[in-house]
C-alpha positions as CSV (number, residue, x, y, z in Angstrom):
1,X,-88.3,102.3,-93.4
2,X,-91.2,102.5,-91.2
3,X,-95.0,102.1,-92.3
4,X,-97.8,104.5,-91.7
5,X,-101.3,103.0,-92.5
6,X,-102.9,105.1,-94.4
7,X,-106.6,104.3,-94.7
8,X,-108.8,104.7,-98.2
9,X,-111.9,105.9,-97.0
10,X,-110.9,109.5,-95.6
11,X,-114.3,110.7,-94.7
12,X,-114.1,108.8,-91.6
13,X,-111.2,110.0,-90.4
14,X,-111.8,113.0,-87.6
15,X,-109.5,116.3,-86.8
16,X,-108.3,116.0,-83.3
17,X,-107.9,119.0,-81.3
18,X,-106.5,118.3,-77.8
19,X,-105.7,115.6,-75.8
20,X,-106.5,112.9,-78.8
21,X,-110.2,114.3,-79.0
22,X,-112.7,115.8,-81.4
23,X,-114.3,118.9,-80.5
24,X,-117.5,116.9,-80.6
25,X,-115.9,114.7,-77.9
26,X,-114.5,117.8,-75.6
27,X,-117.9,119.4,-75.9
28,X,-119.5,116.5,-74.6
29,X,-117.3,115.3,-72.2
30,X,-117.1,118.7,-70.7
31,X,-120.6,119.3,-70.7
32,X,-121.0,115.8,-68.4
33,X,-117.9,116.6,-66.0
34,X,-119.9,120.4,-65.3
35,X,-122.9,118.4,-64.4
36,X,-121.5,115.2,-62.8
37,X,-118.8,116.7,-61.0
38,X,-120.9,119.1,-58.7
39,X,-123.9,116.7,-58.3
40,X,-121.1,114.5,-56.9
41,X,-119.8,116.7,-54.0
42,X,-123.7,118.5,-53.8
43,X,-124.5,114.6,-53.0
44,X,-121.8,113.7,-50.3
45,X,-121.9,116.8,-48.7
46,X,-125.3,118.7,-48.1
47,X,-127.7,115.7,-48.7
48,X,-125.6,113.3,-47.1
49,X,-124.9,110.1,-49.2
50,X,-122.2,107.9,-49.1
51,X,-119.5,108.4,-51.1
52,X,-120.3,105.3,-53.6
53,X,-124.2,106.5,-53.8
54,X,-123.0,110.0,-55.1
55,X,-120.7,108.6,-57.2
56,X,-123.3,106.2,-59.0
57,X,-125.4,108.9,-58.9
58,X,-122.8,111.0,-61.0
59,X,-122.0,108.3,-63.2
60,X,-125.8,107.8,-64.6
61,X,-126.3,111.3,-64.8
62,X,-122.8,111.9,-66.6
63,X,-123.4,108.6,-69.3
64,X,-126.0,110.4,-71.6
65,X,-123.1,113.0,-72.4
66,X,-120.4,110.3,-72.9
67,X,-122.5,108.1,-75.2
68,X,-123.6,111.3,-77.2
69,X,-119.7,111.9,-77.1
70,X,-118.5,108.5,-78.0
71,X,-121.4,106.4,-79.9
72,X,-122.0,106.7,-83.8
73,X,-123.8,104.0,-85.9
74,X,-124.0,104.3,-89.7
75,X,-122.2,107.8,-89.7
76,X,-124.6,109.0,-87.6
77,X,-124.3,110.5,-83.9
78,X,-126.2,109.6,-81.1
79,X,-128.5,112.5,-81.0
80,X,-129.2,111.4,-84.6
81,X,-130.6,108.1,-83.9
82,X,-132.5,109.0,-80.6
83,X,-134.4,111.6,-83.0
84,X,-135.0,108.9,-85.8
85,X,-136.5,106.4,-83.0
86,X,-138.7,108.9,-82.1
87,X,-139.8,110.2,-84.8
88,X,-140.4,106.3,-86.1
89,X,-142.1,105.6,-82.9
90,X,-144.1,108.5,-81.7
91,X,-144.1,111.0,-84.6
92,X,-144.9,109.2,-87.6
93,X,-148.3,107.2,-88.0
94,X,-147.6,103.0,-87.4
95,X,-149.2,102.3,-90.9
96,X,-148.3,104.1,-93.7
97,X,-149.8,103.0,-97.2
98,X,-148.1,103.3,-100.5
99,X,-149.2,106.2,-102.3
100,X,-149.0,107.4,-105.6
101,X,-148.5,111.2,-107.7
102,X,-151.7,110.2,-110.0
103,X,-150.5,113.0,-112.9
104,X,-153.4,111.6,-115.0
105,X,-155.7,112.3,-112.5
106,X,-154.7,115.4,-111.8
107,X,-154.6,116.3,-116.0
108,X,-158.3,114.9,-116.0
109,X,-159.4,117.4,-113.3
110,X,-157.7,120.0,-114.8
111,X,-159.9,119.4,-118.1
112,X,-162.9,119.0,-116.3
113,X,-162.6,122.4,-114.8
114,X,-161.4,123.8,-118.1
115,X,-164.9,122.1,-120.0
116,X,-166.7,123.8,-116.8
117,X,-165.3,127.4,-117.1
118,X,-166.2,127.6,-121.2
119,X,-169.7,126.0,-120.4
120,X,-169.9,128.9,-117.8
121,X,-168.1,131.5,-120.1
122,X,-170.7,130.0,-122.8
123,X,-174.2,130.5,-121.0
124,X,-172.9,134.3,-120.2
125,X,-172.1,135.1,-123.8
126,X,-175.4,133.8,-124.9
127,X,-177.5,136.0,-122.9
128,X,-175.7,138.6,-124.2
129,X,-173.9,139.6,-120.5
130,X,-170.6,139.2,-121.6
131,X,-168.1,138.9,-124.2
132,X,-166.9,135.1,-125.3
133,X,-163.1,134.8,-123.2
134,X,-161.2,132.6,-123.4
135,X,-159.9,131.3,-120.0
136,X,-156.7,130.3,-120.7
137,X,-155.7,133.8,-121.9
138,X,-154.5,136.1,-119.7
139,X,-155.9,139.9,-119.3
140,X,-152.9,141.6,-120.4
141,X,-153.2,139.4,-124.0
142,X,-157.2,140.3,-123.9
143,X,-156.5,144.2,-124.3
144,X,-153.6,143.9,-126.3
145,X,-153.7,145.2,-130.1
146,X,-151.3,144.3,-133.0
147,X,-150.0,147.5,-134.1
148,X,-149.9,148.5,-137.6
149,X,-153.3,146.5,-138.4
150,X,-155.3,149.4,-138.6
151,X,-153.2,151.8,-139.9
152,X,-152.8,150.2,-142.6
């Protein structure tokens, strides 16, 4: 009876489409052979380099398209980790301290505005300007009436 290896983790395993390859891979390696290929003969013909110039010249330009095709560190695909280099060595600042949500702080400064809008609230009632409101209250329970209290 023959043996197929089956392997455990099955996330890593990839759907092949044609020729043994992922679509990622036929994507890529079509995208490189529709730029390397004509560089190539545009090379040995019209600008007039040897054939082994044009064709180093068409393998450097065509590598960037294999190694997005073919490379993957971590799970992650080429394009991936050129993006996180970047962003780690251009985008982000070189020094980043460790900073923490303060809630207390922000309760404190919530009171202190709260303390602020009654003393405010306060000074207007006592010169007689306006009513005594209560801050936290919203309009709509301001105007609102129980019914049946005065007809009663």
């Amino acid at each position: 009876m023959a043996y197929v290896p089956v392997p455990k983790d099955l996330t890593a395993v990839k759907t092949k489409v044609l020729f043994n390859l992922t679509k990622r891979q036929l994507v890529c390696f079509s995208g490189g052979a529709l730029v390397g290929v004509p560089l190539f003969f545009l090379l040995k013909g019209p600008a007039g380099f040897s054939a082994g110039a044009a064709s180093l010249c068409m393998v450097l330009v065509m590598l960037p398209f294999f190694l997005t095709a073919v490379y993957e560190k971590n799970g992650l695909p080429m394009e991936k980790i050129v993006r996180n280099i970047v962003r780690v060595l251009f985008l982000r600042p070189k020094q980043r301290p460790y900073q923490t949500n303060n809630f207390y702080a922000v309760l404190a400064r919530q009171s202190q505005l709260d303390k602020e809008v009654r003393r405010i609230v306060g000074k207007k009632a006592k010169t007689g300007h306006e009513a005594v409101i209560d801050p936290r209250r919203e309009a709509s329970d301001r105007s609102r009436r129980r019914k049946g209290a005065t007809d009663r």
